[in-house]
C-alpha positions as MATLAB code, in Angstrom:
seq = 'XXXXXXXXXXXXXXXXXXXXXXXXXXXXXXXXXXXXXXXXXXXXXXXXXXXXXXXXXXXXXXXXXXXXXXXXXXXXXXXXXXXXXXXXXXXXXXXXXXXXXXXXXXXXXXXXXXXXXXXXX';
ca = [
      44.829   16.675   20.222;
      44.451   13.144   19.624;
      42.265   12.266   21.987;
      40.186   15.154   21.148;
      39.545   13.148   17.376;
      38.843   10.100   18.924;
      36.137   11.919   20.902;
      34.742   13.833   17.484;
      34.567   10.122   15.815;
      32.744    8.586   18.898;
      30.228   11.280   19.111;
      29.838   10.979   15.414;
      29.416    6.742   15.316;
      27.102    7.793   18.352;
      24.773   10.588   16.537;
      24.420    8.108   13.303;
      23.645    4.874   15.659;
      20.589    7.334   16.966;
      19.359    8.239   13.631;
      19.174    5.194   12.504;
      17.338    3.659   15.302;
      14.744    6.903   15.322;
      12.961    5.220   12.355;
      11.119    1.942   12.387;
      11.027   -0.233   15.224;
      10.612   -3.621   16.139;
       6.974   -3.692   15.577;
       6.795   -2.547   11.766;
       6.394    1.420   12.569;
       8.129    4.943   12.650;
       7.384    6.561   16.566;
       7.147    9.921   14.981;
       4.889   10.516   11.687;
       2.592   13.253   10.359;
      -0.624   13.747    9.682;
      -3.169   15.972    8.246;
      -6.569   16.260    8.902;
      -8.867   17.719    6.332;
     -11.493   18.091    8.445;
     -12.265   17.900   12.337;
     -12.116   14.000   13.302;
     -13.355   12.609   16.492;
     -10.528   10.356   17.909;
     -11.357    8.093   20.655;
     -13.485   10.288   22.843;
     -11.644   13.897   21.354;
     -12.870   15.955   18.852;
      -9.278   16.973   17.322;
      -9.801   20.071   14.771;
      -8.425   20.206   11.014;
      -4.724   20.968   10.707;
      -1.252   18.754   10.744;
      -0.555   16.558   13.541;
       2.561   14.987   15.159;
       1.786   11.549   15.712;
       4.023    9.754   18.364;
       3.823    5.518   18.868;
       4.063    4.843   22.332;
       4.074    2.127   24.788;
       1.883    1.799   28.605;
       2.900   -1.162   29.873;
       1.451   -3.554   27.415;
      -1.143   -0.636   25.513;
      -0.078    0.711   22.363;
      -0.831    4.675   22.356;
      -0.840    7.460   20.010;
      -0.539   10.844   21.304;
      -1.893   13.281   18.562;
      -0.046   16.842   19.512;
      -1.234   19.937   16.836;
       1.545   21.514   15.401;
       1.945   25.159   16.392;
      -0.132   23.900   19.659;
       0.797   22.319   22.936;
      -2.705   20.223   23.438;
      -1.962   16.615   23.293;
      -4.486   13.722   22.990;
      -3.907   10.107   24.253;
      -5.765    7.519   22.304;
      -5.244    3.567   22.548;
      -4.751    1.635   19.425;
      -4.559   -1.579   17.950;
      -1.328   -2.563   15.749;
      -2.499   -4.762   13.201;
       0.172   -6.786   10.394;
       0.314   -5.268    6.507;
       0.720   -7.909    4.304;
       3.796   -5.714    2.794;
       5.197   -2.554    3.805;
       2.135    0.836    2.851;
       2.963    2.471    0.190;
       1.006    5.820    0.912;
      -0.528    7.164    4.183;
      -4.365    6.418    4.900;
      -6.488    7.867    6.981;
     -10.044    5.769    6.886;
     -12.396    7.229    9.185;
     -16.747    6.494    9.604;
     -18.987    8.874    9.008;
     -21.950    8.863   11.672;
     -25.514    9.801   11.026;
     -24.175   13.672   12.547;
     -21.729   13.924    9.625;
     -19.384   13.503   12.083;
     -15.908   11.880   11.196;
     -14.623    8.928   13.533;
     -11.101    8.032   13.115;
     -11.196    3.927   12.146;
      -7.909    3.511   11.277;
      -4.104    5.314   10.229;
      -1.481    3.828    8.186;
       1.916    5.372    7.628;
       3.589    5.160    4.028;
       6.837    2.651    4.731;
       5.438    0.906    7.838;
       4.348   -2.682    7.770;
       1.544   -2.363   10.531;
      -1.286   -0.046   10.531;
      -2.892    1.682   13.567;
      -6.593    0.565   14.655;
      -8.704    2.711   16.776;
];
């Protein structure tokens, strides 16, 4: 019986040391975030259509990456970024696109309320 507490209080030191490592990391942002396009947006060579987006940071080697996946969807699009310093941590999301001579939206840059980097595209 005792050891069967012991093994409830590891898993539960365990679960918390995950959560609390699933939000920033060491280079000023979350890996998972949200977005919402209002509009479809052209993303590195993609045309992505409006709706809500899971966002994941990842790493290639030495690229940073963000896989756009649609929610309710299973398409997923890789795009290369650029992590560039905030002078303090965002305060609100931003999604700052160009508009080309099409009326065409071009993704430019996203930055996630509570991280201290922004993503450039």
């Amino acid at each position: 019986m005792r050891s069967l507490k012991v093994l409830g209080i590891f898993m539960c030191v365990l679960a918390l040391g995950t959560i609390a490592m699933a939000g920033e990391n060491s280079m000023g942002v979350r890996d998972v975030s949200h977005v919402t396009f209002v509009a479809p947006i052209r993303v590195g060579t993609a045309l992505l259509p409006a709706g809500d987006y899971v966002v994941r940071h990842t790493m290639e080697g030495q690229e940073h990456v963000m896989v756009f996946e649609k929610v309710r969807g299973k398409d997923q699009v890789k795009v290369k970024c650029t992590l560039v310093p905030l002078a303090k941590k965002a305060d609100q999301d931003q999604t700052i696109y160009q508009l080309t001579a099409e009326n065409e939206r071009v993704l430019q840059e996203l930055v996630f309320r509570g991280d201290s980097a922004k993503h450039v595209f």
